[in-house]
N, C-alpha and C positions, 0 to 999 in steps of 0.2 A: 907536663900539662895534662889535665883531664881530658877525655874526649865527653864530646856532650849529642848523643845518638837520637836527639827529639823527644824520648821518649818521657826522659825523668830516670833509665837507667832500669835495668835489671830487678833489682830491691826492690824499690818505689813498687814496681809492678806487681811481682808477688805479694805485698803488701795488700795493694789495692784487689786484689783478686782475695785474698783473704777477708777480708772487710765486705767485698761483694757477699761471697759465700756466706758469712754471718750472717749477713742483712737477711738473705734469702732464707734461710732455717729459721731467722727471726720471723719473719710473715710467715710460715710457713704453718710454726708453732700457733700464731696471733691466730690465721684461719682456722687452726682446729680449734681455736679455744671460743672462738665465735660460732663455729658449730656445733660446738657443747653448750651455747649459752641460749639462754629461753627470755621471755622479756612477756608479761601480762600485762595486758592491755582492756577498760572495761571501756562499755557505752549505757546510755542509758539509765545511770544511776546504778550499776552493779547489773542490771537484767542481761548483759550482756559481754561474755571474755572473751579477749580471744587469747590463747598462745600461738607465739612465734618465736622461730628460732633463727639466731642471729646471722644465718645463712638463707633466710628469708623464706621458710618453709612454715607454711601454719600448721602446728602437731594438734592445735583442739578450741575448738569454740563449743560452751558451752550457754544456754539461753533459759533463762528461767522462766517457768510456764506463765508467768505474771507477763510475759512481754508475748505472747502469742494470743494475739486477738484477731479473730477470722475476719472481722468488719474494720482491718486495720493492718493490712498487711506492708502498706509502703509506711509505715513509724518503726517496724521491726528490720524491714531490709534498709532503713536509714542508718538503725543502731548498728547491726552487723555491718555495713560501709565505713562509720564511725570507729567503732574499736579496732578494724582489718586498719584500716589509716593510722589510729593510734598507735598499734604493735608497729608498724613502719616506722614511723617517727620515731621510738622508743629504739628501733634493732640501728638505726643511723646512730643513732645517741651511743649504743655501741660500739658499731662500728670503728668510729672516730674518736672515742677512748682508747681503745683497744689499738688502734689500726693510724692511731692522728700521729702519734709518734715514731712510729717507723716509715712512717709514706708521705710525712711531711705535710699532712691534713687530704689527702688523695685516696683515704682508707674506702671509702665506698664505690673507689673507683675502681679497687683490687679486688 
């Protein structure tokens, strides 16, 4: 007769511990590939980009001199709030590609 130890047995375990380990090199891989990845976000009709990078770092905003008007400074820090929001939205969009299938849609929580 079998003994039956709670567990599921020896095997089962090493199994499960292999499959963990994968999982974990798999995110592992997924984060670096999300910090290699960039996502361009405009405002304002193009006068304003920003880059972000999918580990939520902004590498560059750039602001075309048509949107800097001294008698007009809160329509410029509107667009720059706008497209920093936009690259957000865009790096989750990401994320959850990237990140939905291994963490079972919890990718921007890892």
């Amino acid at each position: 007769m079998a003994k039956f130890n709670g567990y599921g047995g020896g095997a089962n375990m090493q199994q499960l511990m292999k499959q963990a380990q994968k999982m974990q090199a798999d995110i592992k891989a997924a984060q670096q590939e999300l910090a290699e990845t960039e996502v361009v976000a405009t405002a304002g009709g193009g006068m304003v980009e920003v880059v972000m990078s999918c580990d939520r770092k902004i590498t560059s905003i750039k602001i075309s001199p048509e949107a800097v008007d001294p008698d007009d400074v809160e329509m410029l820090e509107d667009m720059i709030m706008a497209g920093i929001n936009e690259a957000m939205a865009l790096v989750e969009e990401e994320n959850e590609r990237i990140m939905g299938p291994l963490t079972g849609g919890l990718g921007g929580l890892l």
